[in-house]
PALUM-490494 format. One record per residue (C-alpha): x, y, z. Coordinates in pm, whole numbers, plus 50000, padded with zeros to 5 digits. Layout:
BEGIN
XYZ
...
***
This chain:
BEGIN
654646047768512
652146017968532
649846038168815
649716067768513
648096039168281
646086022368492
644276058568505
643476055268113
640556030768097
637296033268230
637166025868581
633976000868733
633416005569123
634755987869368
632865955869512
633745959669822
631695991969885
628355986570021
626176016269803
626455994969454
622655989869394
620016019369398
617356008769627
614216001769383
614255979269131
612806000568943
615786025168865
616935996368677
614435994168407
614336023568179
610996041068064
611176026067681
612345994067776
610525963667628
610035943167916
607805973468060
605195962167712
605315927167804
603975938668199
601385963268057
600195938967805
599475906468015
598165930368330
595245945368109
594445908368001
591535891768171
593055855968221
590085840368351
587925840868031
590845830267803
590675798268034
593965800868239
594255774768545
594545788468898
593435822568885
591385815369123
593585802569414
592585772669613
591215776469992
593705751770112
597365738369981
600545752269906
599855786269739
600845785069357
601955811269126
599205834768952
599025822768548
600075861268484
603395853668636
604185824168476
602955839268144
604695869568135
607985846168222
607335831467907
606475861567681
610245874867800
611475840867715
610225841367372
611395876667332
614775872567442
614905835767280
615275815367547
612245786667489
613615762067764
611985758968086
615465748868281
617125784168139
614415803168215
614465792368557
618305803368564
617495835368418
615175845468717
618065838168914
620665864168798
618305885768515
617575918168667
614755926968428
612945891668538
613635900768890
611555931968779
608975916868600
608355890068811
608565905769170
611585886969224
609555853169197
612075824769071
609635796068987
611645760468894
611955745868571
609105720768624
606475746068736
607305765168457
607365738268156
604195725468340
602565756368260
602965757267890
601835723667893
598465727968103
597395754367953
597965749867552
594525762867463
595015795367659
598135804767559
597235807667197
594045828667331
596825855167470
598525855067118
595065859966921
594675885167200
597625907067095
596595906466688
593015921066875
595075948266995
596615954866670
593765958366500
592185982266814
595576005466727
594586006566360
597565987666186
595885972265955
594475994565697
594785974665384
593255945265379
595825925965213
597005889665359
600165868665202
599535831465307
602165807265330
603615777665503
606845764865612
608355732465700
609555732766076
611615704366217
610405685966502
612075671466807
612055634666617
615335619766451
614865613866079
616415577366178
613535575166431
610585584266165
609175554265882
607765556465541
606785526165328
609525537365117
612345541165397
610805511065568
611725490665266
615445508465183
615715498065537
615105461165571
616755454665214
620065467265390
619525447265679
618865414365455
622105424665184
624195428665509
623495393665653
624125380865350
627355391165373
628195381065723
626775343765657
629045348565327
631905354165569
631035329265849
631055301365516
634515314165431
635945314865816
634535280365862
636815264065536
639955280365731
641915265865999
643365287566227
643545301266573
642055339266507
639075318466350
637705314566675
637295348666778
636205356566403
633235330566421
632315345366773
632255378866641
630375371766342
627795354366497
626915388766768
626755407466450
624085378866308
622085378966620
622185421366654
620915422166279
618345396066345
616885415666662
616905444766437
615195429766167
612175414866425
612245452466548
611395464766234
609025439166129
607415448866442
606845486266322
606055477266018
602985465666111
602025495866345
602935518866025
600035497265800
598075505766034
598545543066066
596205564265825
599135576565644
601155547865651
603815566265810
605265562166207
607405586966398
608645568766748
609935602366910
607215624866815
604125610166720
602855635166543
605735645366368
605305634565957
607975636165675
607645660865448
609645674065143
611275709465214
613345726164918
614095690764759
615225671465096
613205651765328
612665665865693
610845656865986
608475683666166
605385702766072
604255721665824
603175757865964
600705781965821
600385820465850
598885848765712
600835879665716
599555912965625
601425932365386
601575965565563
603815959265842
604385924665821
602155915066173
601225875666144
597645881066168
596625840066197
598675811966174
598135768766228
600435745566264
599585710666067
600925677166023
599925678365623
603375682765375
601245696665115
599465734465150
596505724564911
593965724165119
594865751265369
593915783565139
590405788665267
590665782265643
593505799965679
592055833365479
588805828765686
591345834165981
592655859165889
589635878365748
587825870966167
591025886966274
591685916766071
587315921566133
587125928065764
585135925865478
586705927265164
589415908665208
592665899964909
594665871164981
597685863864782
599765827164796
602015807264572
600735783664289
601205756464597
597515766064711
595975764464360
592375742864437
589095745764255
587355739464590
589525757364815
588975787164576
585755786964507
585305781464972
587075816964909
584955832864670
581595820764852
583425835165196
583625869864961
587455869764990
589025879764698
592165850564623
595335856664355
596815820764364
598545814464046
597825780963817
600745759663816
601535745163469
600125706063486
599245701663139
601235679162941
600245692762561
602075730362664
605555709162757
605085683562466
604855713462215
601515711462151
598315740562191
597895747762541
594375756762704
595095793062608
595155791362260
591405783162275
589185807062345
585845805462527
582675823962396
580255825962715
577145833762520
577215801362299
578795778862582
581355767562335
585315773062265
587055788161951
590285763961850
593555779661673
591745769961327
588835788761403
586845756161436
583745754661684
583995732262026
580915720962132
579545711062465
578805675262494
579315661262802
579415663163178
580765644763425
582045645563805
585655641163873
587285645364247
583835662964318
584125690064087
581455695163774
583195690963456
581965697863114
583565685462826
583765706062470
585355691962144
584775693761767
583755667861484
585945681961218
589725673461411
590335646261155
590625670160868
592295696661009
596405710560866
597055720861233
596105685561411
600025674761431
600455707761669
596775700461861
596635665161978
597695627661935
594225609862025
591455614561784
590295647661864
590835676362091
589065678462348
588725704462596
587525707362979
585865733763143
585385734763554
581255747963634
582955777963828
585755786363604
585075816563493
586275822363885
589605810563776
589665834663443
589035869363681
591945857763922
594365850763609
592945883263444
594065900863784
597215886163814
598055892763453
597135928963513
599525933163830
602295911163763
603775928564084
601415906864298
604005880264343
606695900764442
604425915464708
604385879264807
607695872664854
608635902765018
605675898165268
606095863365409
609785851865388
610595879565654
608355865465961
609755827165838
613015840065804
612645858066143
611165836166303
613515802666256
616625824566318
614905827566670
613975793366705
617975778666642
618745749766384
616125727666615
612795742066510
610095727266800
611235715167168
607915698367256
606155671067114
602725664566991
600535687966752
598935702967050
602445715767230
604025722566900
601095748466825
601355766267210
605125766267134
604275782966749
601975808866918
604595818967186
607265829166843
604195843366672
603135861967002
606945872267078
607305881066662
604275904766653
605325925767002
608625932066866
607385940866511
604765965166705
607205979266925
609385989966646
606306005366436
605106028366733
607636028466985
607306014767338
606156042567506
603436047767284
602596012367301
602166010767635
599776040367645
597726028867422
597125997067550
596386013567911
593856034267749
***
């Protein structure tokens, strides 16, 4: 009966036989299969100019791998999420589509983390390469960017990273706690008794641990005074805290523009800034050089809203939708907000809710912006003061460029889907892109690694997106052609 069952299941063959493997390598890699992309791709690349090491081999020496090798190692990697140097070095070992790719080359861990690390600059080329051959295929048609940024973590421990603010919550609990163990040592030393002994003893390690740790921190409290930002990360020095959805992390904040058609990450910048301010026009101008444009939309959350940053945009012609976050303290407190006054372009003046004429009569310079300053002589008098203002009179202040700011609102008030666009666009590549990357974010160090490692995802994002739009075979043809 059990030979009769046996018979049932699918049956492998057996080991022992010596025709297991076809003969070519080859036969293992079917014709749509990604890895066959990743060998086109980096083959039609000219390494040299994108300023690869060693592609010229030295006359004398131990022969080293070619930089197309090593790179296409690491485009797999990214692809197939596995960013460490020591498992890609297994994977040559016992993957039969690196065995493929590779020629059967099994470089060690060192010679290949040493690559990402030598040649940072390059490797970013090769990704800014790949958007170039997006745009030769035609994907991007409309010329519509989303920018955002997201807070990645970074190798460094939050316990390893110091504020003023943490450096202070810090020594206070070093100070309350040997309080209490002098408290205690008082107390042990009014007893008699034989476990005092061993109490005192202990007691007095704990003192002298605390009072190492307290010299240690006084120590790094001076190196963080002395830092521009008043801020010190030991494990990563260019790591910074930064708020991310109401808690405190420690990493980088990363930048991208993502075009709304098929979601490619056309640019993208990883900084060490919490705060997206001042990132609008640099990273539009990014994308606009990439997507070889020249009327350019770019749409971002009320997180990007700057005069100058705006007005950078309008100069660059790129046409920004950034909506105005609500700063004003009349509009919570009740009171007439800016848009209940109305501005009247041929007299330079503003209309107030009592009909009342606002005058210009003043400017002045504030944060390096032109401001002119309107406000009326009859406030005193007027029934509808109590809803207007508490000072003496409304005034009201008018940017030299805002009429720049009154076309965006006007356009975002006419499509109110804008910000939905938005959303839809750029939380996929995040969302994407940090499932890839595990609950650590980065697994180098420094600004300059972090941003090779960022352009590996970004590279390994965009082929996969591509290959799903047109297919692999297509892909491949058209980048031989």
């Amino acid at each position: 009966g059990c030979e009769v069952i046996m018979k049932r299941f699918v049956e492998g063959e057996d080991r022992s036989q010596s025709t297991l493997f076809p003969e070519r390598l080859d036969d293992y890699i079917a014709e749509d299969n990604p890895v066959r992309v990743i060998d086109v791709f980096i083959d039609e690349l000219d390494l040299g100019p994108l300023g690869f090491e060693g592609v010229d081999p030295h006359a004398t020496g131990r022969p080293a791998y070619h930089p197309s090798t090593l790179l296409k190692l690491y485009v797999y990697g990214y692809l197939n999420r596995i960013q460490s140097s020591r498992r890609l070095e297994r994977e040559t070992q016992r993957n039969v589509e690196l065995m493929w790719l590779t020629g059967r080359l099994m470089p060690d861990h060192k010679t290949i983390s040493d690559f990402r690390k030598d040649n940072d600059k390059a490797i970013r080329g090769v990704c800014r390469e790949f958007v170039v051959l997006c745009r030769r295929l035609k994907l991007f048609t409309q010329a519509l960017v989303v920018i955002d940024g997201s807070k990645f973590k970074a190798v460094n421990n939050r316990d390893r990273n110091f504020t003023r603010a943490k450096m202070k919550r810090r020594l206070a609990q070093v100070e309350a706690s040997l309080d209490r163990y002098f408290e205690q040592l008082e107390q042990a030393d009014r007893e008699e008794s034989s476990i005092v002994d061993v109490k005192t003893a202990n007691l007095k390690d704990k003192i002298a641990t605390l009072k190492k740790e307290m010299a240690r921190l006084k120590k790094l409290e001076v190196d963080m005074q002395e830092a521009p930002d008043k801020q010190i990360s030991l494990t990563d020095p260019d790591a910074r805290s930064m708020k991310s959805r109401g808690n405190g992390i420690v990493g980088y904040n990363a930048q991208t523009a993502v075009e709304a058609e098929h979601h490619l990450i056309v640019a993208h910048e990883v900084t060490n800034q919490g705060s997206d301010r001042t990132q609008l026009s640099p990273m539009a101008t990014q994308a606009r050089d990439a997507m070889d444009t020249d009327d350019l939309t770019v749409i971002a959350d009320a997180g990007y809203f700057k005069c100058k940053e705006l007005l950078s945009c309008h100069e660059a012609g790129i046409t920004a939708n950034v909506p105005r976050p609500q700063t004003s303290g009349n509009q919570a407190n009740g009171l007439f907000g800016i848009k209940d006054f109305r501005y009247i372009p041929e007299k330079d003046e503003y209309r107030c809710p009592a009909n009342e004429r606002l005058i210009w009569r003043m400017t002045s310079e504030k944060n390096e912006l032109v401001i002119h300053s309107y406000w009326s002589s009859s406030c005193q008098a007027c029934a509808l003061k109590s809803q207007c203002t508490t000072g003496k009179e409304r005034r009201v202040t008018r940017w030299e460029h805002e009429s720049l700011l009154e076309a965006m609102q006007e356009r975002l008030d006419c499509d109110p889907e804008i910000m939905r666009v938005r959303r839809q666009t750029v939380e996929h590549p995040y969302g994407t892109l940090k499932a890839w990357m595990g609950s650590t974010h980065f697994l180098t160090r420094t600004l300059n690694r972090v941003s090779t490692e960022m352009s590996l995802h970004v590279l390994a994002y965009n082929l996969k997106r591509v290959m799903n739009i047109l297919g692999v075979k297509p892909l491949i043809q058209a980048m031989q052609a």
